[in-house]
C-alpha positions, 0 to 999 in steps of 0.5 A: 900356418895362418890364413894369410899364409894359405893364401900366399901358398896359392890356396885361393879360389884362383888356384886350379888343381892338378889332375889326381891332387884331390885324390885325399883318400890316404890323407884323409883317413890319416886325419881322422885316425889322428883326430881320434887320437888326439880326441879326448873321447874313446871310439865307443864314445864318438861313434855313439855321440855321432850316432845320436848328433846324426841319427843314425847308427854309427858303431866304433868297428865303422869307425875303425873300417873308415879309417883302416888303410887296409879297407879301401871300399870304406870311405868316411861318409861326408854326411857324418863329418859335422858330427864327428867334428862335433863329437871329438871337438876338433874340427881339422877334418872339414877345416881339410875338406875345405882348403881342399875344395879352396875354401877357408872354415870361420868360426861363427864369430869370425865369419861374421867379422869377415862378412861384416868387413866384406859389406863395409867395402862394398859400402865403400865402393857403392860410395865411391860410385855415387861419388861419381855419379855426384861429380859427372851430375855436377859437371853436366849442369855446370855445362846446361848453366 
């Protein structure tokens, strides 16, 4: 699905979240078993790239207890998650996370493809004021005149 297609979708900031549609437990566990999966890496390497990105210990049976649907007090720890997007190579999880919270993940060089379109229309509406500013200037001393 593309991002224009999210937003079509209704998962713009405008889109106010029902009671209980952000509870993403079972879902998010999902995603991570699948990420690891789809990971080209074994669980022992993960937790070990993860424990050396985040610098913490991080073992595959923590791995597997965030993941078990079956361990409900164990949650994945959001501050592990950079590093476990960095370990697998796949970032669908915090790219989840944010569609969740209403918000869309670039990659560097789009973001800033975004943030410098997002400063040219600004360009453009400040132009536009001035524009008018010029125009009621004008007229005020064509009326003085």
């Amino acid at each position: 699905m593309s991002f224009f297609d999210l937003l079509v979708k209704g998962g713009g900031e405008d889109n106010k979240p029902g009671a209980g549609s952000l509870n993403i437990d079972s879902e998010f566990r999902e995603l991570i078993s699948l990420t690891l999966k789809d990971c080209p890496y074994s669980r022992y390497h993960v937790a070990a790239r993860m424990s050396e990105l985040a610098g913490h210990e991080i073992t595959k049976t923590m791995l597997d207890s965030w993941t078990a649907e079956s361990k409900e007090n164990h949650r994945f720890p959001a501050i592990f998650l950079p590093a476990f997007c960095s370990a697998c190579g796949i970032s669908t999880a915090i790219d989840f996370l944010g569609r969740k919270a209403g918000k869309f993940l670039l990659p560097g060089k789009q973001a800033l493809r975004a943030e410098v379109q997002k400063l040219k229309e600004k360009k453009s509406r400040i132009n536009k004021e001035i524009k008018k500013g010029e125009t009621r200037l004008q007229v005020l001393e064509e009326v003085e005149t």
